[in-house]
Backbone as a chain_set.jsonl record, in Angstrom:
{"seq": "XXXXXXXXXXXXXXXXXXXXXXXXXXXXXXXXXXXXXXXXXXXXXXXXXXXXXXXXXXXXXXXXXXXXXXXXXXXXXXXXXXXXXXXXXXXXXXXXXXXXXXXXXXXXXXXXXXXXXXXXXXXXXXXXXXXXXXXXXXXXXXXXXXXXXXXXXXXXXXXXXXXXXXXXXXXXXXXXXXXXXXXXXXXXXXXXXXXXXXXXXXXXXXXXX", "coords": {"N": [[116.147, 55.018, 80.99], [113.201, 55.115, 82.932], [112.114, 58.936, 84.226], [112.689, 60.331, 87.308], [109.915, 61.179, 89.794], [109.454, 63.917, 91.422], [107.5, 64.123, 93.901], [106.23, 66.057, 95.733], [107.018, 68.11, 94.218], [105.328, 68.538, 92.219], [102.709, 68.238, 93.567], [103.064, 70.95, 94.309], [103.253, 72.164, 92.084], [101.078, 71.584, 91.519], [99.325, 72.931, 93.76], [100.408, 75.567, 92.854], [98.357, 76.12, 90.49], [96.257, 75.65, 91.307], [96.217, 78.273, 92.955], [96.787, 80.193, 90.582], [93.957, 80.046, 89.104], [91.918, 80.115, 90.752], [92.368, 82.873, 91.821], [91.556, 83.743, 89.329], [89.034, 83.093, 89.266], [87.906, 82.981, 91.421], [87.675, 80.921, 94.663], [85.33, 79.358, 95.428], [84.347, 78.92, 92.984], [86.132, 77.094, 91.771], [86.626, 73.641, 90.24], [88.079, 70.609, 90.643], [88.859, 69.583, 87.899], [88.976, 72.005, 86.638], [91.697, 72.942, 88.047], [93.833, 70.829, 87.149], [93.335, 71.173, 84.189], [94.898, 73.907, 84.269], [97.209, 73.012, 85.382], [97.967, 71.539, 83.544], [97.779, 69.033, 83.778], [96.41, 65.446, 84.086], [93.116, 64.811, 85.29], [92.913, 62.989, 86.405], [95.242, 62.429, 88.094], [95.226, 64.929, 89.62], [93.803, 64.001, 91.273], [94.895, 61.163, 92.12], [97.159, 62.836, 93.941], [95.597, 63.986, 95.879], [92.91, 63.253, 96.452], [90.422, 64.374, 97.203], [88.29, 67.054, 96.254], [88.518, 69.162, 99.025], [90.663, 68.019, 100.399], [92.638, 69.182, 98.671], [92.304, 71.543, 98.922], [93.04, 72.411, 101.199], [95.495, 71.81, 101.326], [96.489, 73.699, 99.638], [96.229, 75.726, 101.024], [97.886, 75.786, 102.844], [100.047, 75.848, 101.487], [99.999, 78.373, 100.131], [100.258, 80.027, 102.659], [102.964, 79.631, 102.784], [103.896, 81.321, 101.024], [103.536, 84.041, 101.464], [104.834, 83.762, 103.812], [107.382, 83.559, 102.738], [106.984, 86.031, 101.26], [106.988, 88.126, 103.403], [109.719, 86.963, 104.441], [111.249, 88.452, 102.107], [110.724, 90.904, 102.609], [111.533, 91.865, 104.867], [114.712, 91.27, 104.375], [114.861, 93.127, 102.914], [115.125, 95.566, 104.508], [117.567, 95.0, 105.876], [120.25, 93.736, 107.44], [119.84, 93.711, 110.587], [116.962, 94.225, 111.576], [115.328, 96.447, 113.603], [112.361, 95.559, 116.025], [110.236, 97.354, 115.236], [110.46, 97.277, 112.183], [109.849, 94.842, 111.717], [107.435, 94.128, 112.388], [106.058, 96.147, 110.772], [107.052, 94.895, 108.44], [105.563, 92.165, 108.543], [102.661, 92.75, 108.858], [102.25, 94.228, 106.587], [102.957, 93.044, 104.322], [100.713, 91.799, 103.722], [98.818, 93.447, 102.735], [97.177, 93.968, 99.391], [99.151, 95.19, 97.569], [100.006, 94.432, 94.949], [100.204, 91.935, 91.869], [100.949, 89.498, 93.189], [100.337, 89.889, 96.138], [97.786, 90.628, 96.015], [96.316, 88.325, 94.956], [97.005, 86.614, 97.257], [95.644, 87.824, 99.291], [93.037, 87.833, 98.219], [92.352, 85.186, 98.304], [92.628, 84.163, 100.609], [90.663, 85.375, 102.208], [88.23, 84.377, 100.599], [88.913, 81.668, 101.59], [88.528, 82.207, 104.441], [86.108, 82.377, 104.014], [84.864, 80.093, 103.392], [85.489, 78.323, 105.04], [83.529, 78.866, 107.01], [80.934, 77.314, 106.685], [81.989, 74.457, 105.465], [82.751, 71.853, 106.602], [85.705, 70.718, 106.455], [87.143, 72.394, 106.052], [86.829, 74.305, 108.408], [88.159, 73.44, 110.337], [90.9, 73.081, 112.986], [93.509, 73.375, 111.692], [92.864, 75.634, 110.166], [92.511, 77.964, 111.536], [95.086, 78.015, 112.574], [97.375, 79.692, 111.793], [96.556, 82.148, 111.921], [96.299, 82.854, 114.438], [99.26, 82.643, 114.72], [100.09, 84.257, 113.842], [99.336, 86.572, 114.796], [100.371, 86.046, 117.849], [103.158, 85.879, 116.994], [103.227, 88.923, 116.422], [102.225, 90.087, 119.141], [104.484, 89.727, 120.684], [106.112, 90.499, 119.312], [105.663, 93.112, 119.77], [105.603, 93.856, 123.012], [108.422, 92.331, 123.428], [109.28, 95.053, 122.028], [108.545, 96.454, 124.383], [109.478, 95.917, 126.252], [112.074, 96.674, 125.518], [112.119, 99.382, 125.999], [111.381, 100.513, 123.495], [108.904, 100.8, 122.482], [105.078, 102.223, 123.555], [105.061, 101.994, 126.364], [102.56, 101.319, 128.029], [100.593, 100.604, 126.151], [99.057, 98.046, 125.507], [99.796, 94.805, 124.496], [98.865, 92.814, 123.053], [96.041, 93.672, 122.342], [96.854, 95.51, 120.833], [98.306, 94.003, 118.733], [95.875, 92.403, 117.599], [93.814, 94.756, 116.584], [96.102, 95.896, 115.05], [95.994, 93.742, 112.616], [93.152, 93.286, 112.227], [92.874, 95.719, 111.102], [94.367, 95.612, 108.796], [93.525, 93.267, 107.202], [90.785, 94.443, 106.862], [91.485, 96.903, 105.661], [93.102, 95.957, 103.54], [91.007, 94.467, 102.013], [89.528, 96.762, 101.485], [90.712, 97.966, 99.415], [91.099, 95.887, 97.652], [88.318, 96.362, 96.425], [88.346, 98.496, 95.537], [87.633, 100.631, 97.072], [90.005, 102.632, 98.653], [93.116, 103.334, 97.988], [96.205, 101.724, 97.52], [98.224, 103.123, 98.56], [97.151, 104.661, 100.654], [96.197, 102.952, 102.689], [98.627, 101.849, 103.317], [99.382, 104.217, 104.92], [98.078, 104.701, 106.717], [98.306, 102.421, 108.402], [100.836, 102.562, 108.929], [100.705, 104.751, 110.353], [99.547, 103.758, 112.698], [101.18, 102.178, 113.767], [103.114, 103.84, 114.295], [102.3, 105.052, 116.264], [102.26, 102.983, 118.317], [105.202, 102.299, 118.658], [106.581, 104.52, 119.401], [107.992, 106.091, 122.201], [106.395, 107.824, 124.743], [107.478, 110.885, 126.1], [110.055, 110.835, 128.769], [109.755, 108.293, 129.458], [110.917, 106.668, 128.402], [114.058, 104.971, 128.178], [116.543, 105.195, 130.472], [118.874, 107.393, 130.395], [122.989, 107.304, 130.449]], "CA": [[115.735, 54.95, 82.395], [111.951, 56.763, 83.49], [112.349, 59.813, 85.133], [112.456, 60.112, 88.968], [108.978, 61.821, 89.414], [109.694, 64.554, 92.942], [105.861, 64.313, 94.465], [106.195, 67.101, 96.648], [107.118, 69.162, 93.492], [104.37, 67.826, 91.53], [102.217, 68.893, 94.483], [103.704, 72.197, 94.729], [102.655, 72.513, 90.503], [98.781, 71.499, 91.328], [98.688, 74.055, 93.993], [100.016, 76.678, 91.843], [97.661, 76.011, 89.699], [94.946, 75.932, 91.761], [96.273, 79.488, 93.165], [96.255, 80.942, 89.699], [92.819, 79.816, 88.422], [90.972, 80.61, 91.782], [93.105, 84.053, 91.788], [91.241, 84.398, 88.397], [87.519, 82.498, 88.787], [87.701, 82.782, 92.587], [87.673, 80.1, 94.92], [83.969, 78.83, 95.225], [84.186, 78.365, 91.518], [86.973, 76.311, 91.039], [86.303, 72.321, 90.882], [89.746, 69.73, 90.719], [88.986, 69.283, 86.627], [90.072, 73.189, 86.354], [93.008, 72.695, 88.061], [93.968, 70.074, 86.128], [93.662, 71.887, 83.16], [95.676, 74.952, 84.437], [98.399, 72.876, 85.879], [97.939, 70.937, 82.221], [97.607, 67.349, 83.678], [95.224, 65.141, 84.08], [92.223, 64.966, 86.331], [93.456, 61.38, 87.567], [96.786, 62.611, 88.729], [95.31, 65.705, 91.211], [92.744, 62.886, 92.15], [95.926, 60.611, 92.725], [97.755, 63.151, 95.321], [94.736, 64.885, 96.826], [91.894, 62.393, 96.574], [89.004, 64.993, 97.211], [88.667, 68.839, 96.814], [88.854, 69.525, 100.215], [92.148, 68.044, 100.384], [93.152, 70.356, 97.86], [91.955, 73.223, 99.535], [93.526, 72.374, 102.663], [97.002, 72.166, 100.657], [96.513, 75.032, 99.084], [95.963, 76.871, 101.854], [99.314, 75.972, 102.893], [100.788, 76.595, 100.463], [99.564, 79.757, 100.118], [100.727, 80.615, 103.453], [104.31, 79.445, 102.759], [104.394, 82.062, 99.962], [103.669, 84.901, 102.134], [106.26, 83.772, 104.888], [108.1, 83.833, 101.782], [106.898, 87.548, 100.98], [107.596, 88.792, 104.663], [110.933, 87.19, 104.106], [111.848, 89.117, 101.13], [110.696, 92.405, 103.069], [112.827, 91.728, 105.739], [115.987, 91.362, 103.864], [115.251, 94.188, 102.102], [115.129, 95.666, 105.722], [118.605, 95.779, 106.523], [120.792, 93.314, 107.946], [119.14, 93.431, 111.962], [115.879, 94.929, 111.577], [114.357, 96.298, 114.753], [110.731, 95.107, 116.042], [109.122, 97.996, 114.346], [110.491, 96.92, 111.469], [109.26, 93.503, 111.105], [106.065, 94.342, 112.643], [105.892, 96.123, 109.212], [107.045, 94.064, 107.093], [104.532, 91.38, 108.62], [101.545, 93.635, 108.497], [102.108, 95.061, 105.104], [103.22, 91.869, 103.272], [99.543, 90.813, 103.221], [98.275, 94.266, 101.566], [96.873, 93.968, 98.192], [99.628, 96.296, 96.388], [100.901, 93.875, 93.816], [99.189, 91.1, 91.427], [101.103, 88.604, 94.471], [99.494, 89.727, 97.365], [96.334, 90.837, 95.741], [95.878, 86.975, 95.104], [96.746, 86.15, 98.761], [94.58, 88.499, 100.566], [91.56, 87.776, 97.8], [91.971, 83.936, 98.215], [92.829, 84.011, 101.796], [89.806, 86.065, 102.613], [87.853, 83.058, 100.221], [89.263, 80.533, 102.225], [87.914, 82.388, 105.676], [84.358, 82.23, 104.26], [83.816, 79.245, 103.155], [85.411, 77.852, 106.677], [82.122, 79.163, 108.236], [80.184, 76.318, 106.251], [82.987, 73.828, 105.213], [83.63, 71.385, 108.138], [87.302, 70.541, 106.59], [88.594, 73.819, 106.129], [86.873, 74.577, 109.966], [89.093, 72.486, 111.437], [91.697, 74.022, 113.372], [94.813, 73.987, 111.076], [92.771, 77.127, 109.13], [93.151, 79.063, 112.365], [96.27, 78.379, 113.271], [98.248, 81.056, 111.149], [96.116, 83.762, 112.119], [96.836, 82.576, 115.782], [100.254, 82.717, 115.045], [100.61, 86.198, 113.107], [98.811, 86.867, 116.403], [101.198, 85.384, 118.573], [104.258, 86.84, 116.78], [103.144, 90.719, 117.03], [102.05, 90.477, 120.31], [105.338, 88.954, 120.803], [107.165, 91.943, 119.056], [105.22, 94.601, 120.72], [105.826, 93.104, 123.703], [109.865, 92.747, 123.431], [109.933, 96.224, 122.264], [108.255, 97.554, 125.261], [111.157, 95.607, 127.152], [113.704, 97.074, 125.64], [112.573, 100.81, 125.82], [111.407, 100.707, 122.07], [107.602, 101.324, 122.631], [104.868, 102.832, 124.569], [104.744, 101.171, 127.546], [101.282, 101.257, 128.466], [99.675, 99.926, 125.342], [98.688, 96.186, 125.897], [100.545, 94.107, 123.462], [98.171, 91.869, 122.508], [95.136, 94.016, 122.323], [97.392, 96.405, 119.669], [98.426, 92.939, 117.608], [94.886, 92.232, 117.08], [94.315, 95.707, 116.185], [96.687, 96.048, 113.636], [96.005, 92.351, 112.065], [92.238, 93.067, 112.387], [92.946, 96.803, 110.255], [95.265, 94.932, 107.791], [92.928, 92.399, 106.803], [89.861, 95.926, 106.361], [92.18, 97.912, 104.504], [93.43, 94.858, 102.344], [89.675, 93.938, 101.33], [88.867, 98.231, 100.848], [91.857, 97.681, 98.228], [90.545, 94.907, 96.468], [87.055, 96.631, 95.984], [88.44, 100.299, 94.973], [87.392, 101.973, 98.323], [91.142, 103.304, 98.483], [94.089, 103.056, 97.076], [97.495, 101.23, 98.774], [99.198, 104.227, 99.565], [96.136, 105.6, 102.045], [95.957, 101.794, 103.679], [99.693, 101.803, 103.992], [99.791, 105.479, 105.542], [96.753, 104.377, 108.22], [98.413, 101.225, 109.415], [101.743, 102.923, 109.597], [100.483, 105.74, 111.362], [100.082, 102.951, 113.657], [102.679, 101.3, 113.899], [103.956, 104.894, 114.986], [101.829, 105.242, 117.819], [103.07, 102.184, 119.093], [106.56, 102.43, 118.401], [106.777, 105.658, 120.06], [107.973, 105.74, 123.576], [106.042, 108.803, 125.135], [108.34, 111.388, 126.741], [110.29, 110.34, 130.113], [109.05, 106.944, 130.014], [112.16, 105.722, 127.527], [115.392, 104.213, 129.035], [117.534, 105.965, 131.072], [120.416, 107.762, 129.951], [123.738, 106.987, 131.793]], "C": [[114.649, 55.995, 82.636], [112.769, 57.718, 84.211], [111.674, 60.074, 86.138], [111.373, 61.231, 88.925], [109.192, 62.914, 91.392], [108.075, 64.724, 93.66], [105.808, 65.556, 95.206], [106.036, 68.676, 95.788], [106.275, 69.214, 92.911], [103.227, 68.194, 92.371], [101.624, 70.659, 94.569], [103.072, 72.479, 93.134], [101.416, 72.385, 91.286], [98.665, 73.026, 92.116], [99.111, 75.238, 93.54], [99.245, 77.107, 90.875], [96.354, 76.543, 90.335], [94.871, 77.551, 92.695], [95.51, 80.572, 92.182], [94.617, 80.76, 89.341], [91.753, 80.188, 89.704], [91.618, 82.314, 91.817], [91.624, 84.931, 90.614], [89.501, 84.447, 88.252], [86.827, 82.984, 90.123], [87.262, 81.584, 93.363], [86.553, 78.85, 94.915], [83.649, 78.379, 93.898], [84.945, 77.256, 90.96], [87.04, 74.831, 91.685], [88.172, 71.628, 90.512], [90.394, 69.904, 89.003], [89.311, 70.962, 86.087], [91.047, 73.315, 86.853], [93.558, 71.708, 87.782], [94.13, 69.953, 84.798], [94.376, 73.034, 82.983], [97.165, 74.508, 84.981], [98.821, 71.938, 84.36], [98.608, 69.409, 82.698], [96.68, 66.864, 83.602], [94.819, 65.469, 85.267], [92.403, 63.68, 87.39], [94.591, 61.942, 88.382], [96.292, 63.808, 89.339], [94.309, 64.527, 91.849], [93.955, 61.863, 93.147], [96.617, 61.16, 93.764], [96.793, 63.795, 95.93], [93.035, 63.857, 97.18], [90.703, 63.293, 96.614], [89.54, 66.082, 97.483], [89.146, 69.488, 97.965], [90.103, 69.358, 100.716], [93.161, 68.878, 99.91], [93.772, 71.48, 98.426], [92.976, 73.238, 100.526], [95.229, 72.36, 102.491], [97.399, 72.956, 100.226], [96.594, 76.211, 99.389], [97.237, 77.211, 102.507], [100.582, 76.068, 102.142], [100.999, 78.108, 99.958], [100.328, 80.744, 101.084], [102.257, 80.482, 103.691], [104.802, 80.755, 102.026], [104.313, 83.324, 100.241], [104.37, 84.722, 103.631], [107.413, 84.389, 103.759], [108.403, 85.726, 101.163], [107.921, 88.686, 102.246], [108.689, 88.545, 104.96], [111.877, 88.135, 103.623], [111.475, 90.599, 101.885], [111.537, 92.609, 104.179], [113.853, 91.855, 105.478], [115.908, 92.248, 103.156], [115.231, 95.897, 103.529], [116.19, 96.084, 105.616], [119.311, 94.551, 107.383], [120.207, 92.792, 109.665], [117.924, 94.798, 112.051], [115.552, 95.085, 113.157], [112.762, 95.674, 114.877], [109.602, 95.945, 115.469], [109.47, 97.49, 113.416], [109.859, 95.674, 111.048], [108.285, 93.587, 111.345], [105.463, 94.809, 111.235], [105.838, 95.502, 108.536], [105.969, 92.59, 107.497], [102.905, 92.041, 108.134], [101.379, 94.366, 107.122], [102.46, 93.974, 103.925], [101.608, 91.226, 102.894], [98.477, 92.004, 102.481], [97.855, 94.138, 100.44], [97.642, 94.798, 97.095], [100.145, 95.8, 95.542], [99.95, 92.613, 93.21], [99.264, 89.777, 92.859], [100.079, 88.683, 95.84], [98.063, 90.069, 96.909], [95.87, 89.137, 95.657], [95.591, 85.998, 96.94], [95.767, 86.461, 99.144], [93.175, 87.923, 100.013], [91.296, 85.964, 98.123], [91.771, 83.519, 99.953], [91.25, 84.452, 102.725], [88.429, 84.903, 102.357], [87.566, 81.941, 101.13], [88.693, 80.66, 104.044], [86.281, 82.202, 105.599], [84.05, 80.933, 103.951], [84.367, 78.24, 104.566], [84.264, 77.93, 107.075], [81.158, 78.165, 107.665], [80.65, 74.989, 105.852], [83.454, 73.146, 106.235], [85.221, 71.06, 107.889], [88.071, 71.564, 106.721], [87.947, 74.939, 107.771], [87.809, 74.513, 110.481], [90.508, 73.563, 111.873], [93.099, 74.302, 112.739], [94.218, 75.268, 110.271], [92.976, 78.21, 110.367], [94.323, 78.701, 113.183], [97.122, 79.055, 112.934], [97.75, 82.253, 111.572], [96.602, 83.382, 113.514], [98.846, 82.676, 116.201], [100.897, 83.944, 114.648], [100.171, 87.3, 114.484], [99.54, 86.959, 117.372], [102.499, 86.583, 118.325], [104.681, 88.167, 116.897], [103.414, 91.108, 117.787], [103.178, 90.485, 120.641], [106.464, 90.341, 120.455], [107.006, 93.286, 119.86], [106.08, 94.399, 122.216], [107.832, 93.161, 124.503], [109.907, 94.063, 123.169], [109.644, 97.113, 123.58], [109.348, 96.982, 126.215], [112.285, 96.335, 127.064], [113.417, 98.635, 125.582], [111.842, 101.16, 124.716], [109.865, 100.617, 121.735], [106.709, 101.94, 123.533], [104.721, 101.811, 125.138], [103.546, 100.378, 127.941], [100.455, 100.831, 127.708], [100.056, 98.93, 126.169], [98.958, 96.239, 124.382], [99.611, 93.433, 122.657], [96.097, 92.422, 121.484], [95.454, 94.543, 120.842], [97.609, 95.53, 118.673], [97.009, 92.787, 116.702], [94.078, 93.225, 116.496], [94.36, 95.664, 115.245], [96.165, 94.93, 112.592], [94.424, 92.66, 111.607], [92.256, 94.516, 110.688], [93.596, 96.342, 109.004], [94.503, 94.707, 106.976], [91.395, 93.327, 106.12], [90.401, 96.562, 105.592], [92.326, 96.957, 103.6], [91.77, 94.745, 101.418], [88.822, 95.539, 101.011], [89.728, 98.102, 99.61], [91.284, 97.225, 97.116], [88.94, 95.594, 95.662], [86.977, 98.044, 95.521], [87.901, 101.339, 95.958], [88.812, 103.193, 98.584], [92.073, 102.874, 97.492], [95.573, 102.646, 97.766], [97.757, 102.013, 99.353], [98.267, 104.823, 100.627], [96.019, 104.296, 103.064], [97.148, 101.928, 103.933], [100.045, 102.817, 104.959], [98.188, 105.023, 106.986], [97.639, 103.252, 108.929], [100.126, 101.996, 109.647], [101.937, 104.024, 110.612], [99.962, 105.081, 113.071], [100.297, 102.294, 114.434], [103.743, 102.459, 115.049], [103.66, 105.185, 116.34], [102.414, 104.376, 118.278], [104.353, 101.683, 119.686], [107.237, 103.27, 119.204], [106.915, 105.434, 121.75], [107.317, 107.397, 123.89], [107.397, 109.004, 126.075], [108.215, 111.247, 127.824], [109.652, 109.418, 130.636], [110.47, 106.071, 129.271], [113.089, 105.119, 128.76], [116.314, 105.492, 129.019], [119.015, 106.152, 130.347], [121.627, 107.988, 130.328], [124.29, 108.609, 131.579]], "O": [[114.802, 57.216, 82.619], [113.861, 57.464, 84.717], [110.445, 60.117, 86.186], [111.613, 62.203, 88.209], [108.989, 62.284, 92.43], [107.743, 65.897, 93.832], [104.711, 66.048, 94.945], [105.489, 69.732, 96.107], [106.052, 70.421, 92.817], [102.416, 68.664, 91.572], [100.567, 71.263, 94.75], [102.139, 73.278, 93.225], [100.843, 73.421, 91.621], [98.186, 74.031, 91.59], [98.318, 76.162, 93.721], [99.319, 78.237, 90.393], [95.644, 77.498, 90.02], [93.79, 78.001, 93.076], [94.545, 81.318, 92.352], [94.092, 81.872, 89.394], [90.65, 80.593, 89.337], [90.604, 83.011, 91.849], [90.997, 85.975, 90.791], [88.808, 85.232, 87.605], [85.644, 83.319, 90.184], [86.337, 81.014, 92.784], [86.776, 77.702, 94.529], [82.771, 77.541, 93.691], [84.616, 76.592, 89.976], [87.303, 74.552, 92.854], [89.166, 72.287, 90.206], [91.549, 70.166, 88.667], [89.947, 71.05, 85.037], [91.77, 73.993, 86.122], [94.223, 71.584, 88.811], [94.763, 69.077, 84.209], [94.618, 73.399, 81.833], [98.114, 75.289, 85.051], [100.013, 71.705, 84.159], [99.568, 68.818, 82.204], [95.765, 67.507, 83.085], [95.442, 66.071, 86.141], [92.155, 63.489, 88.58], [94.563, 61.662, 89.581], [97.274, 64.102, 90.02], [94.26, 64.378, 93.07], [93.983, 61.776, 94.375], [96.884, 60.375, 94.674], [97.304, 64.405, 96.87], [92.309, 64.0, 98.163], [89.801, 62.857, 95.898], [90.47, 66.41, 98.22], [90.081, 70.288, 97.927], [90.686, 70.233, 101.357], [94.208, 69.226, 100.456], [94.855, 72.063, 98.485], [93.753, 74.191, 100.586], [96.034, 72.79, 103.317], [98.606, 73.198, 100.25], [96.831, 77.261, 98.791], [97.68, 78.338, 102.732], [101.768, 76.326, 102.349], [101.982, 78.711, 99.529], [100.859, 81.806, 100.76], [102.805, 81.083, 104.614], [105.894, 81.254, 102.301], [104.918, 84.054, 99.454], [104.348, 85.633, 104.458], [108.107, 85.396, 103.901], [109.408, 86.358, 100.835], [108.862, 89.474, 102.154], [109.236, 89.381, 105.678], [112.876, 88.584, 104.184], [112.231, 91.497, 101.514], [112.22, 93.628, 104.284], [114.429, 92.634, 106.237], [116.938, 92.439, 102.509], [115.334, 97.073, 103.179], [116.345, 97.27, 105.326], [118.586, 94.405, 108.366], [120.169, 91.589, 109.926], [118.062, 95.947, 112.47], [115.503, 94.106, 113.902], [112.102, 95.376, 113.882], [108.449, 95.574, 115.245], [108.594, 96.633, 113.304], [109.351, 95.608, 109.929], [107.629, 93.054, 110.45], [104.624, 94.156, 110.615], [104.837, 95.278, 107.855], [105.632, 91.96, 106.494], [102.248, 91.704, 107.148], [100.378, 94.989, 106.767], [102.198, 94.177, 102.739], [101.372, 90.395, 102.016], [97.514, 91.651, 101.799], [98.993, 94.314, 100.004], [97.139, 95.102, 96.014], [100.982, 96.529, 95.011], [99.008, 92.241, 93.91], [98.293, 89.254, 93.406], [99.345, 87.836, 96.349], [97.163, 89.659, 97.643], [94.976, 88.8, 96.434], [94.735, 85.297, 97.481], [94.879, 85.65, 99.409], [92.278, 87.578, 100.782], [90.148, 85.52, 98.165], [90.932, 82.736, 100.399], [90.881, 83.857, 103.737], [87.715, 84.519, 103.283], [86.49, 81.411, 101.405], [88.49, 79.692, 104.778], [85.463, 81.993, 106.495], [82.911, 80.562, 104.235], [83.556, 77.448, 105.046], [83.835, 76.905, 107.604], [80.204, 78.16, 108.444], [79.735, 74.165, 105.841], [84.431, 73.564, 106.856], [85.998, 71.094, 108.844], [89.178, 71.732, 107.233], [88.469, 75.996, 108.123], [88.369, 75.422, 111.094], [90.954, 74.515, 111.232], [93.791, 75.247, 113.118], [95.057, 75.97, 109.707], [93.586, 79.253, 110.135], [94.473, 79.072, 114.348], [97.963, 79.211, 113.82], [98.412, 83.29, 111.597], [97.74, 83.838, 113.624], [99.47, 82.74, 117.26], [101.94, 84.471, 115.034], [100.602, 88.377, 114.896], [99.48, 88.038, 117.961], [102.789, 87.599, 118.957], [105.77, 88.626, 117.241], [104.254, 91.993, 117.954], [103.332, 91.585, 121.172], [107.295, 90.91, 121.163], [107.775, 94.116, 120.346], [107.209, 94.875, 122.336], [108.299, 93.702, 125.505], [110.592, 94.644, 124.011], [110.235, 98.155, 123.862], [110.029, 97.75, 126.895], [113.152, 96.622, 127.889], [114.35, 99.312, 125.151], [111.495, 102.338, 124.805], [109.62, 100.323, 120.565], [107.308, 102.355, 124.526], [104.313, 100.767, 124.627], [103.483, 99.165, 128.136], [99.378, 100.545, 128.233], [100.881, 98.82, 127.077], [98.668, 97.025, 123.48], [99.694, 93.594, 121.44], [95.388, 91.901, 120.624], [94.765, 94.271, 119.859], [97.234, 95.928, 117.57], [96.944, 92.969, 115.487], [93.362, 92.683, 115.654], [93.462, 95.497, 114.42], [95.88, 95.453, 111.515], [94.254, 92.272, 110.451], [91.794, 94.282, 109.572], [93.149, 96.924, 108.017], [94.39, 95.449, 106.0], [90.931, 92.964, 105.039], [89.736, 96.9, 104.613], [91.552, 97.088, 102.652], [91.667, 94.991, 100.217], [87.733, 95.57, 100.438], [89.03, 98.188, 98.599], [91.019, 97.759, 96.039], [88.587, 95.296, 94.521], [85.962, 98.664, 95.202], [87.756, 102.545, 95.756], [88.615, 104.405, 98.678], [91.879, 102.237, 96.457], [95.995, 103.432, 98.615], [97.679, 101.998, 100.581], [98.796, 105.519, 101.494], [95.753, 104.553, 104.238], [97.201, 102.243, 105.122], [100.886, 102.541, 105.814], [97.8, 105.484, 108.06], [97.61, 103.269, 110.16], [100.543, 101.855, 110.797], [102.859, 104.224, 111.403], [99.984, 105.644, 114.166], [99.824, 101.885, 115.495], [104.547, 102.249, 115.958], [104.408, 105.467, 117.276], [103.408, 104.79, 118.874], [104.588, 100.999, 120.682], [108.318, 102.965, 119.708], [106.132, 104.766, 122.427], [107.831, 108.258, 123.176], [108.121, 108.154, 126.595], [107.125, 111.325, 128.391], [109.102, 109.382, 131.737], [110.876, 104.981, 129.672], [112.8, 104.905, 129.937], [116.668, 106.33, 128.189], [119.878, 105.376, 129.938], [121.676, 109.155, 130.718], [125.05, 109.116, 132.404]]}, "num_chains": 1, "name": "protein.A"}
């Protein structure tokens, strides 16, 4: 009896493939017939589930971004059972750092994938900004609740500080990649803050019964 072929998984192989080999050539370099040879199938069968590069890309991209939900997962649970909102604010903002061969691939492909948007009408299109819109979203979103509950300064603007941090992330990540610093001076800038924000200035906190 053939064996049941899972497409989704089969999928999920090309764009690892096409992770690693753009990871290694960079993205602008890499046509379908090298990933095809890195996922070691043929060139008919990514033609068969993707039909044209751009399709690729555009799978790839989500894929990509599954695997750093996936990251900011794993920093979370290494968190602590009920992380506060500084906490995850961290572990969002620092999961896309360059300190490991993992995220060094993200940030360098991700960064890729923002330039050739600016000439690329498929990867324009608005599913490429809707993750940053939502890492956006979510911050603000944390800042935000913590200044509800007591658990920041007040008086920042939530949204202004998301974009901010997200905006410094994404500068430090790409000084990383090019040997301007070194992790530990990007991680000690964006957590320094994280601290400002975190911080409730004195006799502004919650009342003490």
């Amino acid at each position: 009896m053939p064996k049941r072929v899972d497409h989704e998984e089969r999928r999920g192989q090309i764009a690892e493939a096409l992770v690693r080999v753009a990871g290694r050539r960079g993205l602008h370099a890499v046509g379908m017939r090298d990933v095809a040879a890195e996922a070691g199938v043929s060139l008919r069968l990514v033609q068969y589930y993707f039909e044209t590069k751009e399709k690729l890309l555009l799978y790839g991209l989500r894929h990509l971004t599954e695997r750093f939900t996936a990251r900011v997962g794993a920093r979370l649970a290494a968190a602590g059972p009920a992380p506060g909102p500084r906490a995850i604010a961290e572990a969002l903002i620092l999961a896309s750092l360059p300190t490991d061969e993992e995220s060094r691939t993200f940030h360098l492909l991700y960064s890729s994938y923002a330039i050739l948007s600016v000439t690329d009408e498929a990867l324009a299109a608005q599913p490429f900004i809707a993750d940053p819109d939502a890492a956006e979203d979510a911050l603000a979103g944390l800042i935000a609740g913590a200044q509800e509950a007591g658990l920041a300064d007040p008086g920042a603007d939530a949204r202004t500080e998301a974009v901010s941090l997200l905006a410094m992330a994404a500068t430090l990540g790409t000084s990383i990649l090019v040997g301007q610093r070194g992790p530990e001076s990007a991680v000690a800038v964006l957590r320094h803050h994280l601290d400002r924000i975190f911080t409730v200035p004195e006799g502004t906190g919650p009342q003490q019964p």
